[in-house]
C-alpha positions, 0 to 999 in steps of 0.5 A: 500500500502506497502511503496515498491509499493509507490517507485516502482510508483514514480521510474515509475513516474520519469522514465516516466518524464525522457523519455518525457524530453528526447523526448522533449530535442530532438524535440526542438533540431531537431526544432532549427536547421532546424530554425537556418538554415531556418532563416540563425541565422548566417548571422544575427549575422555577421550583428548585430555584424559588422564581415559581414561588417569588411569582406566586407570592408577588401574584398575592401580594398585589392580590391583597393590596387590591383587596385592601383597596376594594375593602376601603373604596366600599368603606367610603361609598357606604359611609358617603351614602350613610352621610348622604341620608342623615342630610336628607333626614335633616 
């Protein structure tokens, strides 16, 4: 064998290794994916690092700071229409 034969099989060789690294780069790829979303990676994240509830917390707090100000505007209309008849009885 002629030392050109031997390049021209290990260029075959590494061309054959480049395409199955290319076929599994893919697979593996397409495979974590579908896993990423089967297993739902993100909401796991949101849970082990706190974001999930940090949202879920500053969701309640707006929540209860609405709340306080319904309570307090229905507060006022009763006691403006409580004021209002005690003008009209006078």
């Amino acid at each position: 064998m002629t030392g050109m034969e031997i390049l021209n099989e290990q260029i075959q060789i590494y061309h054959t290794v480049s395409v199955l690294c290319v076929f599994f780069f893919l697979l593996f790829l397409i495979t974590d994916i579908v896993l990423f979303r089967y297993l739902r990676i993100d909401k796991v994240f949101g849970y082990l690092t706190g974001r999930t509830e940090k949202k879920s917390i500053e969701i309640m707090m707006q929540n209860q700071r609405n709340d306080k100000f319904e309570v307090i505007k229905s507060i006022v209309i009763i006691h403006t229409e409580e004021d209002i008849e005690k003008t009209n009885l006078i």
